[in-house]
C-alpha positions as CSV (number, residue, x, y, z in Angstrom):
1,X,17.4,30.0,-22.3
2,X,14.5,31.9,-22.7
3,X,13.1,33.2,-19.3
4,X,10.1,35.7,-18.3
5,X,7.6,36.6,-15.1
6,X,4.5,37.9,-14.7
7,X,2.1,38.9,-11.5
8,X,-1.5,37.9,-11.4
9,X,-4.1,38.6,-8.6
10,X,-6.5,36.1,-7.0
11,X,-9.0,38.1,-5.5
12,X,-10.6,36.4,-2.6
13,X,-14.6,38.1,-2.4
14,X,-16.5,37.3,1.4
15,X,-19.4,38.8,3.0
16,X,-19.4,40.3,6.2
17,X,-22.5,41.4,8.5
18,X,-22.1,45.0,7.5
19,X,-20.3,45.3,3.9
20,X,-19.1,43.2,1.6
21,X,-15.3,42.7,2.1
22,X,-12.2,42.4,-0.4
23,X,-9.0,40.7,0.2
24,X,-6.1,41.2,-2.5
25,X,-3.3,38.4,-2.7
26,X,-0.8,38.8,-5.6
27,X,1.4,35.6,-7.2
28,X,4.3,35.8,-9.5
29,X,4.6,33.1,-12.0
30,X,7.9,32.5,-13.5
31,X,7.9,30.5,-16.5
32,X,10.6,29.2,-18.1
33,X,10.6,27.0,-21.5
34,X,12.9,24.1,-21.6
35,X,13.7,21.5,-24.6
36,X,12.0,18.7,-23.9
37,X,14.7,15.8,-25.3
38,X,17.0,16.5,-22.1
39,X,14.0,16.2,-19.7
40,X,13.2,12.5,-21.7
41,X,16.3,11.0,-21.3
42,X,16.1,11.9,-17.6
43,X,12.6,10.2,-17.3
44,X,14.0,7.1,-19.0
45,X,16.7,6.6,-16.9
46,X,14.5,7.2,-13.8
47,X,12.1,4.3,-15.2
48,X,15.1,2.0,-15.4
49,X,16.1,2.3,-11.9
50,X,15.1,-0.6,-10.0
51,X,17.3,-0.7,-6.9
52,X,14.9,-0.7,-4.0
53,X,12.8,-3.8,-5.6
54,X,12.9,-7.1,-3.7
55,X,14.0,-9.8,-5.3
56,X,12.9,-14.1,-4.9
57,X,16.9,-14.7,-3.8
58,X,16.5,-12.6,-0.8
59,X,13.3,-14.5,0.3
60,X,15.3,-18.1,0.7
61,X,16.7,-20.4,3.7
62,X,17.1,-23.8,3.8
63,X,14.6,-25.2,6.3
64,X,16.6,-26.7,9.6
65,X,17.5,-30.2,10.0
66,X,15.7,-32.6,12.1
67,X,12.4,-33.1,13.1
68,X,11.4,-30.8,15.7
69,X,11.0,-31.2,19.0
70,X,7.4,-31.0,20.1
71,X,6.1,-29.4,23.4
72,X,2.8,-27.7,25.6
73,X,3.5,-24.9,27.0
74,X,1.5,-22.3,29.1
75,X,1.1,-19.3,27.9
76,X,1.1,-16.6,30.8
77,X,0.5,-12.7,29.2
78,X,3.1,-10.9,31.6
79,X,6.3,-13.4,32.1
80,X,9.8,-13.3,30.6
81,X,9.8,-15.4,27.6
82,X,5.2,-14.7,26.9
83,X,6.1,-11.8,24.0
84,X,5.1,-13.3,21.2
85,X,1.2,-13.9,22.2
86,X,1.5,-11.2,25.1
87,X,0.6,-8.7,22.2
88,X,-2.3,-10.3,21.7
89,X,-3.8,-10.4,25.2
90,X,-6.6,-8.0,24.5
91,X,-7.0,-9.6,21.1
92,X,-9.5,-11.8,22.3
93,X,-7.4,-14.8,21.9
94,X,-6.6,-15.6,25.3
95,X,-10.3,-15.7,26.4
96,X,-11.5,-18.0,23.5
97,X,-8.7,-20.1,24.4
98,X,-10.5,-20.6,28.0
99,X,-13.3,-21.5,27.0
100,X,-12.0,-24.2,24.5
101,X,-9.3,-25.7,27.1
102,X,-10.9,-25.6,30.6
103,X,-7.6,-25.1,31.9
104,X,-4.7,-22.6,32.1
105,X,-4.2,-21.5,28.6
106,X,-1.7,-23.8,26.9
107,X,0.5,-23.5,23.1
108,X,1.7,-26.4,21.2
109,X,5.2,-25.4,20.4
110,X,7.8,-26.6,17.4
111,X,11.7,-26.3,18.3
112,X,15.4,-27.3,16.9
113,X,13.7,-28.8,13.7
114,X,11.2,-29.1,10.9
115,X,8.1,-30.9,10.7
116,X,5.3,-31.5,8.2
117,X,1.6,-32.1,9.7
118,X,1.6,-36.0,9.3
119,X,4.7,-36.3,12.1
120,X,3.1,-33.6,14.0
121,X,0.2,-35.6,14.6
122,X,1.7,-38.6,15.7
123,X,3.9,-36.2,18.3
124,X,1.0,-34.8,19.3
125,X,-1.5,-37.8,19.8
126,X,-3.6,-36.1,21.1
127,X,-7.3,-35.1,18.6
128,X,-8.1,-32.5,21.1
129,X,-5.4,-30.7,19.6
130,X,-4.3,-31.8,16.1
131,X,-6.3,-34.5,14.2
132,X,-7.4,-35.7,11.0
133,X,-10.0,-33.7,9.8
134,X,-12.1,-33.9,6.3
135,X,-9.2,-34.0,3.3
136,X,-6.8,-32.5,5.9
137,X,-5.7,-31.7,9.5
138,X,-7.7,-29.6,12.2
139,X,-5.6,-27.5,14.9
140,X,-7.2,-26.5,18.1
141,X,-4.7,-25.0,19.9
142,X,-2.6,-22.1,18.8
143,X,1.0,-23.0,17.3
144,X,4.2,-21.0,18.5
145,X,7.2,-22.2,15.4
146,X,10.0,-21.3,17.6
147,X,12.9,-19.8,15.9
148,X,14.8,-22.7,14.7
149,X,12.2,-24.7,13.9
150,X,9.5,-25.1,10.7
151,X,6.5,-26.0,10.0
152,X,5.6,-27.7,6.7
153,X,2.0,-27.5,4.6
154,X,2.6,-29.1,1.8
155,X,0.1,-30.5,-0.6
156,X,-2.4,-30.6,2.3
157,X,-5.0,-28.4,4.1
158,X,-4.6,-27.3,7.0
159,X,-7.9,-26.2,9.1
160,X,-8.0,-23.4,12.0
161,X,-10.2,-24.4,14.5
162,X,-12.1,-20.6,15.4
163,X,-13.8,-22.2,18.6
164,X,-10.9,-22.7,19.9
165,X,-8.3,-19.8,19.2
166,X,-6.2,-21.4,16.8
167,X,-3.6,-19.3,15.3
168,X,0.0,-19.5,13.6
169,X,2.3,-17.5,15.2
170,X,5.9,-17.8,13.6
171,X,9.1,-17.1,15.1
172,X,11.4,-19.5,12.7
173,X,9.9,-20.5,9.1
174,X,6.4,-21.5,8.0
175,X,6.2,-23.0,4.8
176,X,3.0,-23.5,2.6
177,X,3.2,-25.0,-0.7
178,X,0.4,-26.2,-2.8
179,X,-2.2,-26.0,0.5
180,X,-5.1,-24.3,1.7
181,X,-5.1,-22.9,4.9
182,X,-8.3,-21.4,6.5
183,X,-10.6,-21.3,9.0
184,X,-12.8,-23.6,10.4
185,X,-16.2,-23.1,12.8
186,X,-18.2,-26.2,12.8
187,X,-20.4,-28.0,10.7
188,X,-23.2,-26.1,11.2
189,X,-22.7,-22.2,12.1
190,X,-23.4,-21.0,15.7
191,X,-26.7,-18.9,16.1
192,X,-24.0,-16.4,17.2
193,X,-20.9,-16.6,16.2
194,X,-17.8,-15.4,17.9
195,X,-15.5,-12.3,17.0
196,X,-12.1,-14.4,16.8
197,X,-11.1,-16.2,13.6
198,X,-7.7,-17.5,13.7
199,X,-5.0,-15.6,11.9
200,X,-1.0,-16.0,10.8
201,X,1.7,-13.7,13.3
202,X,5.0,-13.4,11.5
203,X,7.6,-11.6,13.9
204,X,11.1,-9.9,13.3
205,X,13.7,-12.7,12.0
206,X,10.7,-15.2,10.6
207,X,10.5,-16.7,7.0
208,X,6.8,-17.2,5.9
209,X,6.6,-18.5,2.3
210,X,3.1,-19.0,0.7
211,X,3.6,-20.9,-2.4
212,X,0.6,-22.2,-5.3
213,X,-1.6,-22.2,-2.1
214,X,-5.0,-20.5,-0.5
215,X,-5.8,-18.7,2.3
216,X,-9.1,-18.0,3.3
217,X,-11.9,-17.0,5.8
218,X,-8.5,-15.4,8.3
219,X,-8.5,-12.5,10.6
220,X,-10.6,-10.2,12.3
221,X,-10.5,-6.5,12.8
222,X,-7.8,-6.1,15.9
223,X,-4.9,-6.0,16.9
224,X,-2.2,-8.1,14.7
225,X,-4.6,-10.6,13.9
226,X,-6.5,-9.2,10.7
227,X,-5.4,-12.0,8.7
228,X,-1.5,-12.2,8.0
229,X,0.1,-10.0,10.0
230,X,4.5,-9.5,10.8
231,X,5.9,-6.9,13.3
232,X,9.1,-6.0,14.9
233,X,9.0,-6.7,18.8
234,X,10.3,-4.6,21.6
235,X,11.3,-6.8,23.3
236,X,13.7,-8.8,20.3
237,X,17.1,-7.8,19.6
238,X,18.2,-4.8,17.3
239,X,20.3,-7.0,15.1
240,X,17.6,-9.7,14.5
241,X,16.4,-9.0,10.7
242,X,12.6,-7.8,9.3
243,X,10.2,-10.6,8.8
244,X,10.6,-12.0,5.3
245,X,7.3,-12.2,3.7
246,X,7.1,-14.4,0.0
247,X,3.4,-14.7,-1.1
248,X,3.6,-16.1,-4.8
249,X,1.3,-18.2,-7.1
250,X,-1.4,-17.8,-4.3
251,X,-5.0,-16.5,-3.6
252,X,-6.0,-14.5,-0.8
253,X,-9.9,-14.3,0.1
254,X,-12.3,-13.9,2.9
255,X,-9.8,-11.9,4.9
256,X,-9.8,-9.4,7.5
257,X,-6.9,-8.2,6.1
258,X,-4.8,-9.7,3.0
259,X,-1.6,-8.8,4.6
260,X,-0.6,-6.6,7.3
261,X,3.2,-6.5,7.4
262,X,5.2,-3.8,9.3
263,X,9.3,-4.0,9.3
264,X,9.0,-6.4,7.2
265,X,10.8,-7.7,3.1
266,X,7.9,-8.4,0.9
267,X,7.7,-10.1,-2.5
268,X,4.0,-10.6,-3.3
269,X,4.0,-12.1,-7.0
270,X,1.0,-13.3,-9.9
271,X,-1.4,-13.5,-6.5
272,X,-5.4,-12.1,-5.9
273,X,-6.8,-11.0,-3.5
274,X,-10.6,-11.2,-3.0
275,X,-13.4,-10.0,-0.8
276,X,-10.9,-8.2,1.7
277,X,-12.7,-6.1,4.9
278,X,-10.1,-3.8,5.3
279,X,-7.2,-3.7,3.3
280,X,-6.1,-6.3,0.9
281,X,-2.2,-5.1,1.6
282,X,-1.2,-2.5,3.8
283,X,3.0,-2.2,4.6
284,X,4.6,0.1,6.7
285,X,8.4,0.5,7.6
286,X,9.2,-2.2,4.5
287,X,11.5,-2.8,2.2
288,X,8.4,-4.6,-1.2
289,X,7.8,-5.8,-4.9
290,X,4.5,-6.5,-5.5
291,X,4.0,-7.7,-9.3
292,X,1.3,-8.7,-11.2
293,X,-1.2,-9.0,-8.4
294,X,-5.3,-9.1,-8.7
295,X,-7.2,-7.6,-6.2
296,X,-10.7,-7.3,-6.4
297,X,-13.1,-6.0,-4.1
298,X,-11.8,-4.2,-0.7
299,X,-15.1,-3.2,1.1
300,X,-13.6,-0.6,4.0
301,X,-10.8,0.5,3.2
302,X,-8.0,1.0,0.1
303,X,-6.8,-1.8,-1.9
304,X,-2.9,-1.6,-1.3
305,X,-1.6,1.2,1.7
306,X,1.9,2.3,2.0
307,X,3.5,4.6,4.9
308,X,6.5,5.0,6.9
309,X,9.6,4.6,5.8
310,X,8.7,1.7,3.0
311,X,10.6,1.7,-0.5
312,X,9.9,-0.7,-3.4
313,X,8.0,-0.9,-6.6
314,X,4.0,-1.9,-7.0
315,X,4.2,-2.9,-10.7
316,X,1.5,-4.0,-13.2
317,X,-1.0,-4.9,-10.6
318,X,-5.1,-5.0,-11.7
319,X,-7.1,-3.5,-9.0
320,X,-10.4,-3.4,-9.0
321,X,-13.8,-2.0,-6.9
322,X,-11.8,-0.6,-3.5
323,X,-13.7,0.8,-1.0
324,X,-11.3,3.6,-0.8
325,X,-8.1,4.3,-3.2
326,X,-6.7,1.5,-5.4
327,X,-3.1,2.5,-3.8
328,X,-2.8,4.9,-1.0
329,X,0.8,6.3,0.0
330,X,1.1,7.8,3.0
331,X,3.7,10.0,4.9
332,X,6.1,7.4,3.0
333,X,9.2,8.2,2.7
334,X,12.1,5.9,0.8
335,X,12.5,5.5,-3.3
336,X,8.7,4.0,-4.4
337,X,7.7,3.3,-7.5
338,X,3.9,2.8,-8.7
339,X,4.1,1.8,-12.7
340,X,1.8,0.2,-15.2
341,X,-1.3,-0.9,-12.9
342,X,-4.3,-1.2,-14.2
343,X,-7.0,0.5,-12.0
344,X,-11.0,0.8,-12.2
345,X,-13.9,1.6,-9.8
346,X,-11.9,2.9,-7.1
347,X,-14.4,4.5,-4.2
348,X,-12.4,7.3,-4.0
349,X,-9.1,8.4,-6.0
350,X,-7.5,6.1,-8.2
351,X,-3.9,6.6,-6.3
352,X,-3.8,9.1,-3.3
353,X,-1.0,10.7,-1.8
354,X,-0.3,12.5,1.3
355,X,1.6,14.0,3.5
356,X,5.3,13.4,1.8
357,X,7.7,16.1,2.1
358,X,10.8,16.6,0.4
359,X,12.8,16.3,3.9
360,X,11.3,12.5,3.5
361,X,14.2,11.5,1.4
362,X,13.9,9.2,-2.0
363,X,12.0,9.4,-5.1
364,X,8.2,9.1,-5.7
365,X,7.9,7.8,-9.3
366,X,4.3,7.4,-10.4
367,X,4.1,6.1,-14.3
368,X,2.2,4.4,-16.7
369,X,-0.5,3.7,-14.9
370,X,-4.1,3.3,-16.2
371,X,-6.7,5.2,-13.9
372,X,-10.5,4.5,-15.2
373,X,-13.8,5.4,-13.7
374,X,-12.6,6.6,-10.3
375,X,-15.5,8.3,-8.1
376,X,-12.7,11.2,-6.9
377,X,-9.9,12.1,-8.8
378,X,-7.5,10.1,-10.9
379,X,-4.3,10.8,-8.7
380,X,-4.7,12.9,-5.7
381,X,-1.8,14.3,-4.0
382,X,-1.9,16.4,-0.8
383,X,1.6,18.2,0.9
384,X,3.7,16.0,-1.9
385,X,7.3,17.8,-2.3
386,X,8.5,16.0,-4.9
387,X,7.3,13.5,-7.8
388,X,7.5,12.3,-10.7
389,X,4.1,11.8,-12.5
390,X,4.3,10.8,-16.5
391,X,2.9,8.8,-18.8
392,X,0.0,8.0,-16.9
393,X,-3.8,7.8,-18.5
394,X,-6.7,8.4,-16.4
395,X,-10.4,8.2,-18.0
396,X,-13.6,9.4,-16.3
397,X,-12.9,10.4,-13.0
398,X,-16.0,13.2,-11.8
399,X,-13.5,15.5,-10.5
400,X,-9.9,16.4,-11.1
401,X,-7.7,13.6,-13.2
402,X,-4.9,15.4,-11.4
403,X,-5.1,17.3,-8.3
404,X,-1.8,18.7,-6.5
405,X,-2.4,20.4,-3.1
406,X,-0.1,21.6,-0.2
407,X,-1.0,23.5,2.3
408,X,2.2,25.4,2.4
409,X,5.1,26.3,0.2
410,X,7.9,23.4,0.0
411,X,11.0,23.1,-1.5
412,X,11.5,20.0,-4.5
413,X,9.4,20.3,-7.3
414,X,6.4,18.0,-9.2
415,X,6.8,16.8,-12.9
416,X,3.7,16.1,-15.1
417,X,5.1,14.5,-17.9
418,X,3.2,12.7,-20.9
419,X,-0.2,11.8,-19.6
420,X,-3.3,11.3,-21.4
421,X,-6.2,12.8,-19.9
422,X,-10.1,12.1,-21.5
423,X,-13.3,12.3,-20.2
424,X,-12.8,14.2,-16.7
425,X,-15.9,16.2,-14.6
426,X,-13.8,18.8,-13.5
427,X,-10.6,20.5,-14.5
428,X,-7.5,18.0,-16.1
429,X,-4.9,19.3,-14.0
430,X,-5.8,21.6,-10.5
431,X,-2.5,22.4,-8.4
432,X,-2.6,24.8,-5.3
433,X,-0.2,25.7,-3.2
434,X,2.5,23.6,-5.5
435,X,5.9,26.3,-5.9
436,X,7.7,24.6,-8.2
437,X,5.8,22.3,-11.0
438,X,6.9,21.5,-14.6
439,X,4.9,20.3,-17.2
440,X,5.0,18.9,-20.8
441,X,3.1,16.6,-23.2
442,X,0.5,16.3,-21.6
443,X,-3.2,15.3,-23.7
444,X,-6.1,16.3,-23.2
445,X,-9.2,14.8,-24.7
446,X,-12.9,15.1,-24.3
447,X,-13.1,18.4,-23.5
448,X,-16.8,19.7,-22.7
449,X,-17.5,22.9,-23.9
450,X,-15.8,25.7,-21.5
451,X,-14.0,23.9,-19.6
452,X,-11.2,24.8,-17.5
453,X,-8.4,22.6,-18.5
454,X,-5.8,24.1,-15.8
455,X,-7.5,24.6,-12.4
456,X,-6.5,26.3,-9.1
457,X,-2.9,28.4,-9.2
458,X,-2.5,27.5,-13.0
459,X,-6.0,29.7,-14.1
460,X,-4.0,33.1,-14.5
461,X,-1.5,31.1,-16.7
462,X,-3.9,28.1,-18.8
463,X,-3.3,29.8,-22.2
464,X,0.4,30.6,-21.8
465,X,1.0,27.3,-20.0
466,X,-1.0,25.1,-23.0
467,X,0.3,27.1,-25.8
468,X,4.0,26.2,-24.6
469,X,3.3,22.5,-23.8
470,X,1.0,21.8,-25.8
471,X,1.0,24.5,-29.3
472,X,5.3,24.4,-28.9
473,X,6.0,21.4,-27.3
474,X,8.0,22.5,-25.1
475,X,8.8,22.0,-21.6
476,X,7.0,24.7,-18.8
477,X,9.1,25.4,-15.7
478,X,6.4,27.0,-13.4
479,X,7.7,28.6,-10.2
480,X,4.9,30.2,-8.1
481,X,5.2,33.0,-4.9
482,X,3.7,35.4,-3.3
483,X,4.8,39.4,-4.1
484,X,4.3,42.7,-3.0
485,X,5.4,44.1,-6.3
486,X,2.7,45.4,-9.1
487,X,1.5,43.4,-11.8
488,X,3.3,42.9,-14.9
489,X,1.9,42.3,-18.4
490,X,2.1,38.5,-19.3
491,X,4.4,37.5,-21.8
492,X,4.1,35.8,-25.2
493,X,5.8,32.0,-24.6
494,X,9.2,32.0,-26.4
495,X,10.3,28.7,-28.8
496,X,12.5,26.4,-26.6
497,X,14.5,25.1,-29.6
């Protein structure tokens, strides 16, 4: 296998007070040119690897037997027993409750049963609370589904009373099918209206399935209540399982939040997502599938976020006008897979990621994705040790269509495999700081006179690298360090064949 080195210098020029200083640093690239049929197969066997995706099956329990049993019960924010609305004492809820109820703060609460919102409302009797309302039902108090019992929505609406502090909090199974659940303020709107608008809480060991249904006008911007939200208690058992999310068929709009799930198993299927404050999904510590989605304009933040120890796929999703990133992954670690999204107006980078290092553990597979009109780069990845990136095309993006930084030298190494690259502001491909990248078949189109195709560590070796990708058709193994030794001529690129 043909093998070779040679030492560049990057000279560093700064002024000082008195004279002008010069500082010398010296990098040796090794390059070495590798057939690319091998590296192919390898890629196509990565692609077909779908282990960590969620599937429907896991997503189902029957619903219990029964009609539930129907209570009030006061909700104190320090007693044994008060965790699943204590979290939410500083929320606002509990003061919006007061002024709605005149009295201690009381929960209507579903056990040992299921229940659709027609039998509620008889148990209840009470319009204060539950009533007819419009083409549907208006809740006033907030709804604790104990852990063996449902709540059904089906083929109704179901109206959140914000005056009140209404919310959904879910310890067994909600299930809405073919509904429309949102909030609700009044007739006319108050001169000044309040920060709290009810919101969904899914915790550890809860089933929420949102089927052929709407959600709308949910969440505000604090704690767990920013529209749907699911997280693991401290105060449940170890063994109890994550919060099993299934959002299918549905549309999301008006939100706070889309969907802010933590420890939880997410399959979010053919659903949009609309006018979003913050973030239209955001999943941390989750095991996800999220396929075929449409999610159009996130104001604050980026459309979809990723962190923690979260492994999936995010497949063939359009995503559209985010304030931030289309898809942001950060300090993730866990097998993820990013592939075929469409992706357009993105108020930053088209997909950003940060802060993975090899020590993580999984793969990062990011591939055929389409990246268009981004105001940053097209993928932007910061302190990444390993990836896979191929077979990706990004269009128009005002500064790099792919930009590798770390800040330090880390083991693993970066692929950049088969992506098209047209119409970019600054350099195709800048990588700093990256010790161990290989590249091949890569295109490049739209090239404005002079420009610098390979940015940042890769400018001593642009010719050498594009005339064994690109001229040979090879495969370049690029391994970069720093060396005390003295420059070397560079090397004519051998034939790989």
């Amino acid at each position: 296998m043909p093998r070779f080195t040679a030492s560049f210098c990057t000279l560093l020029a700064g002024l000082l007070p008195s004279a002008p200083a010069l500082t010398q640093t010296l990098y040796r690239h090794q390059i070495e040119a590798l057939p690319s049929q091998p590296q192919q197969q390898a890629r196509v066997e990565l692609l077909a690897n779908t282990t960590a995706s969620v599937a429907a099956g896991q997503l189902t329990a029957v619903a219990p037997r029964g009609q539930a049993r129907v209570s009030l019960a006061p909700m104190f924010s320090a007693q044994l027993g008060s965790w699943p609305f204590e979290s939410l004492v500083n929320s606002g809820l509990f003061k919006t409750i007061a002024d709605y109820q005149n009295e201690h703060p009381r929960i209507l609460q579903l056990d040992a049963g299921s229940i659709d919102l027609a039998q509620l409302t008889r148990a209840v009797a009470n319009p204060k609370i539950l009533a007819r309302h419009k083409d549907g039902y208006l809740l006033s108090y907030p709804l604790l589904i104990g852990a063996k019992a449902a709540l059904l929505v089906e083929d109704s609406r179901l109206y959140l009373n914000s005056r009140s502090g209404a919310a959904l909090i879910n310890l067994g199974q909600l299930r809405l099918q073919r509904s429309h659940l949102q909030s609700w303020s009044g007739e006319i709107a108050p001169a000044h209206p309040p920060l709290f608008r009810p919101f969904v809480m899914a915790w550890a060991g809860s089933l929420t399935l949102i089927e052929h249904s709407t959600l709308s006008r949910l969440g505000y911007n604090a704690h767990l209540t920013r529209g749907l939200s699911s997280r693991r208690s401290p105060q449940q058992d170890s063994g109890i399982g994550p919060a099993r999310i299934l959002i299918r068929d549905s549309q999301l709009r008006e939100m706070a939040s889309g969907a802010e799930l933590h420890d939880a198993l997410v399959l979010i299927d053919n659903s949009s997502f609309a006018d979003i404050q913050q973030y239209a999904i955001d999943l941390h510590n989750s095991r996800l599938s999220l396929r075929q989605n449409r999610i159009r304009q996130v104001r604050n933040q980026s459309a979809i976020r990723i962190s923690g120890a979260s492994s999936g796929d995010v497949t063939q999703n359009l995503i559209i006008a985010s304030g931030k990133s289309a898809i942001e992954v950060l300090a993730q670690s866990g097998d993820l897979s990013l592939l075929d999204n469409l992706i357009g107006n993105s108020g930053s980078s088209g997909i950003r990621l940060q802060d993975r290092p090899p020590q993580a553990g999984g793969r990062l597979l990011v591939a055929g994705n389409l990246i268009a009109n981004s105001h940053g780069s097209g993928i932007d990845a910061e302190n990444i040790g390993a990836a896979l990136i191929a077979g990706n095309r990004i269009n128009a993006s005002p500064e790099y269509a792919i930009s590798l930084r770390s800040s330090r030298p880390q083991p693993g190494r970066i692929g950049l495999f088969d992506n098209r690259l047209a119409n970019i502001g600054k350099s195709m491909i800048r990588s700093q700081g990256i010790a161990n990248l290989q590249l091949g078949g890569n295109r490049f189109e739209g090239l404005t006179v002079n420009q610098v195709v390979l940015a940042g560590d890769l400018l001593p070796v642009q010719s050498l690298l594009l005339e064994t990708t690109v001229q040979l058709g090879c495969i370049a193994q690029l391994q970069i360090a720093t060396t005390a030794q003295a420059i070397t001529p560079m090397p004519k690129a051998p034939r790989c064949d």
